[in-house]
N, C-alpha and C positions, 0 to 999 in steps of 0.2 A: 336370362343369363344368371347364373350363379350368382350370389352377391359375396361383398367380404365380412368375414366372422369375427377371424383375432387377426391383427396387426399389433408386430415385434419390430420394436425398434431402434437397434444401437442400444441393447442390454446392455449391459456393464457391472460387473460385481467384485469387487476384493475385500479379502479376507487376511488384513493387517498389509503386510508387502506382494500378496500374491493374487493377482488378477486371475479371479477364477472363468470369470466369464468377460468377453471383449468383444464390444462391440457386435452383440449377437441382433439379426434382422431374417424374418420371414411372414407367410402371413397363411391363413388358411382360411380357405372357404366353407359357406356354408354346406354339409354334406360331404366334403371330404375328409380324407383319413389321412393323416401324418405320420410316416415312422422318423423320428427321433432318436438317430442313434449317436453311438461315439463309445469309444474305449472306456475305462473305468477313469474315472477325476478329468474327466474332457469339460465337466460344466452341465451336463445335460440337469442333475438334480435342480442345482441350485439356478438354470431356467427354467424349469418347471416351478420352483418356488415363488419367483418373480410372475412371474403367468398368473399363478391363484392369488397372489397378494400375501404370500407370506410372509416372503422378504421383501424388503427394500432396494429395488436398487442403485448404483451409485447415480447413472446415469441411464438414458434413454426412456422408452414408454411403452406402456401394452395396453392397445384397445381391442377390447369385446364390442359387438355390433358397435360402431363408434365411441362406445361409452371409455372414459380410462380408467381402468386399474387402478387401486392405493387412492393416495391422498384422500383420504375418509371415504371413498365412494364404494361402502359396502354392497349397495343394490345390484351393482355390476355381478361383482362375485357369487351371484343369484343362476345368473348364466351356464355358470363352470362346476363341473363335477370332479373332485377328484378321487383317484383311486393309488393310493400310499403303496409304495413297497412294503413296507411294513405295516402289517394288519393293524387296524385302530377297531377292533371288537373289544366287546365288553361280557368274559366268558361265563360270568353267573349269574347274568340275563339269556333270555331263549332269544330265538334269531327274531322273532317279532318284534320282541320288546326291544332288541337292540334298533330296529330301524323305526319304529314309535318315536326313541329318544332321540335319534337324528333327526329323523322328520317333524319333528317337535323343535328342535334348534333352528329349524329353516322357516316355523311360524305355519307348519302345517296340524290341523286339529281336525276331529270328529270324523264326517264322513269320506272327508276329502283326504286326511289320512289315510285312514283306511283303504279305496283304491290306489292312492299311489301303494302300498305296499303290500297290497295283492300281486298288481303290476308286478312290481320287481321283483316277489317272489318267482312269483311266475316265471317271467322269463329268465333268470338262473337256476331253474328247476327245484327252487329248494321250498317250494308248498307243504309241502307231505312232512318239513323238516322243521316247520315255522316254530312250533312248541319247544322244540330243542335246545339245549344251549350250544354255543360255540365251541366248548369244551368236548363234546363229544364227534365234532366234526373231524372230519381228513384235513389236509391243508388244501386241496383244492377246492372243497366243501367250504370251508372258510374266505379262501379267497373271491370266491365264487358271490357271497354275500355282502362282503368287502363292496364289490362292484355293484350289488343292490342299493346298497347305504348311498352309494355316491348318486344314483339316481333317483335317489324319493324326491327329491324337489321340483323334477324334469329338466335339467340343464340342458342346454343348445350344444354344449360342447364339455367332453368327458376325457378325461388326461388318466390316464393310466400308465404309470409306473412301475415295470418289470412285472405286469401280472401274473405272470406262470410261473414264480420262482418256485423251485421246488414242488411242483404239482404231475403226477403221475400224467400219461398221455390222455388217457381218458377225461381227464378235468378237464386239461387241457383244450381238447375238442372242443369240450362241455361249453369252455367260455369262449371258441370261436365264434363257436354257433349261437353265444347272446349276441354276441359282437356284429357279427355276422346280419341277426337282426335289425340292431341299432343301425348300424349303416343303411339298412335296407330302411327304415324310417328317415333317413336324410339327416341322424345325427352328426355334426361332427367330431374326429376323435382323435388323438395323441398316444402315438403308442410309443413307449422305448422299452427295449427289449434287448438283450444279448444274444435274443434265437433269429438269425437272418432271416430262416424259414417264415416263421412268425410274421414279419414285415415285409416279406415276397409276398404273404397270402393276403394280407391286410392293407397294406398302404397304396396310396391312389398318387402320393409326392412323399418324396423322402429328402430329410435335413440332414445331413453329418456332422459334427459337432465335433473337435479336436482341438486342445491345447486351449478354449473358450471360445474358439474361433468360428463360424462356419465354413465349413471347404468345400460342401456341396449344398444344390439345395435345388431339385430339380423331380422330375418325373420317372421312374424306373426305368423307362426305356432310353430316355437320354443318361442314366450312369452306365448302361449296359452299354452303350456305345462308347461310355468314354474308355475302353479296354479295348487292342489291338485284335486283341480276339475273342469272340463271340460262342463258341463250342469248341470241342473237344473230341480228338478221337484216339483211341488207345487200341493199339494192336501187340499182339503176342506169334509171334513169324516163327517157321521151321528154321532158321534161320539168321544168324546178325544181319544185318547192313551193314551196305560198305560205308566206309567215309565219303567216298564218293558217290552213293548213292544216296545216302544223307544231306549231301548237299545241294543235290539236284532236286531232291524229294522237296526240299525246302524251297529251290524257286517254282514248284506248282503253284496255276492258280488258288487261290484263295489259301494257298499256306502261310501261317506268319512265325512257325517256330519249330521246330522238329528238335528232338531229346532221343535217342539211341541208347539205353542201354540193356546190351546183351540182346537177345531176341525181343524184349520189350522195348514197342516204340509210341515216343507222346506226339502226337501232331498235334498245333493249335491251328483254331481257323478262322476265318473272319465271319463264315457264319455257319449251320451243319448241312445247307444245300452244296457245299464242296467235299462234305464227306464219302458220297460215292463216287463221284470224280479221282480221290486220292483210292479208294480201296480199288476202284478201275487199277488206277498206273500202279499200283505197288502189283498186284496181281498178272499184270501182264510182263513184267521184269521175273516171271516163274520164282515168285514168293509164295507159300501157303501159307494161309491165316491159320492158326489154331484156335485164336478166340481174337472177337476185337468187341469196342463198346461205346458210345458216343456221350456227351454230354454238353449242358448248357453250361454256358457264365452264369455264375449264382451271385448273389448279392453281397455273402463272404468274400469272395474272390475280389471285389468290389470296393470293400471296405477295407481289405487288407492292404491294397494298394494306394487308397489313400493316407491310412493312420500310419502303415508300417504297422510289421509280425514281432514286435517285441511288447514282450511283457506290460504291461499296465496295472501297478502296486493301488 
């Protein structure tokens, strides 16, 4: 059986009069992947801070394999790798030299250095790149080694913070597919992201984080249930609907919402084994489809419904 990695519990953080983070609680196993999302000033930073021992927090605790976080117990933070939204390179050192000087900060030396930073070249592809400085890189190139730096030590568990900001698709990829690895070696990992795609592909359990709060914290297939509907199907008819076809369309099985306008119609549904069912009955009331097209609940969709679609400063 899986055992447990980090236990969160009853975080708590303010910043003069404003409680940024409240009462935040989760836990993550070893091997699995975490997405970590929430709006912009939901708290997610400053619980990733509390996590690695940056900050302090007001109240509650964080243990890595049992051990706790802060109160001088550096050895812990041994464990955890982190990966900055903001690049921490040092651009008139070559990418070697820059993870030398990290891996030198974590008490690693000589040969043993050395392999770990083969390693991690390696597997964010940037070998060929070692001699170079970070000056000359792309941003995804940079971000790329960002994620090397944080694993010269070998961490158990690796927190990445908005890794793709600004990274062309291809990096992009680039650093699935480390990611992608690591998982597959039974790391575990933290991801927060604003790309939902990202954490559809990656997480194994997702957190949502709002207002400092948590309001979810569950497995993707149970947020997907928590929405009345499950896919999606969009038709374009010779044709309007009537109101009164609209409304009968809407007590078919598996329908939970029907939208009419003009010849385009949105059906929701509880899941997309009723979408032939509905393209049956609309067809046999002598409708022609001129286009129609299906889709999934995405994790957007998901997240909208709990934070609310307005802006976040």
């Amino acid at each position: 059986m899986t055992s447990l990695l980090l236990d969160v519990k009853n975080l708590s953080k303010s910043f003069g009069q404003h409680k940024v983070v409240d009462a935040v609680s989760f836990s993550l196993m070893h091997g699995q992947t975490l997405g970590l999302l929430g709006p912009n000033g939901a708290g997610k930073s400053t619980t990733v801070g509390m996590i690695c021992g940056l900050l302090r927090q007001d109240q509650g605790e964080v243990r890595v394999d049992g051990q706790l976080v802060g109160e001088g117990n550096n050895s812990v933070k041994h464990k955890i790798g982190l990966v900055p939204q903001d690049l921490a390179l040092y651009d008139d050192l070559s990418a070697l030299e820059n993870l030398k000087l990290f891996g030198a900060l974590y008490g690693l030396t000589g040969s043993a250095l050395k392999t770990r930073c083969d390693a991690v070249l390696d597997l964010v592809n940037l070998r060929d790149r070692a001699a170079d400085k970070p000056a000359t890189f792309s941003g995804g190139m940079k971000r790329r080694l960002n994620i090397a730096a944080a694993l010269l030590h070998d961490p158990q568990l690796l927190i990445l913070d908005e890794p793709t900001v600004g990274v062309d698709p291809q990096s992009r990829n680039a650093i699935f597919d480390s990611l992608e690895i690591l998982k597959q070696q039974g790391r575990a990992l933290i991801y927060t992201s604003h790309y939902m795609e990202e954490v559809e592909r990656l997480a194994d359990h997702i957190v949502i984080i709002d207002h400092g709060k948590v309001i979810a914290d569950e497995s993707p297939q149970a947020l997907y249930r928590r929405l009345p509907a499950q896919a999606a199907l969009q038709l374009d008819l010779d044709r309007n609907l009537s109101s009164e076809t609209v409304t009968i369309l809407g007590q078919q099985a598996g329908v939970t919402q029907v939208q009419s306008t003009g010849t385009h119609v949105d059906i929701a549904l509880l899941d997309a084994s009723f979408a032939l069912p509905v393209l049956d009955w609309v067809h046999a009331r002598g409708y022609t489809l001129q286009h129609f097209s299906t889709a999934k609940t995405k994790l957007e969709d998901i997240f909208l419904t709990l934070t609310g679609r307005s802006l976040r400063d």
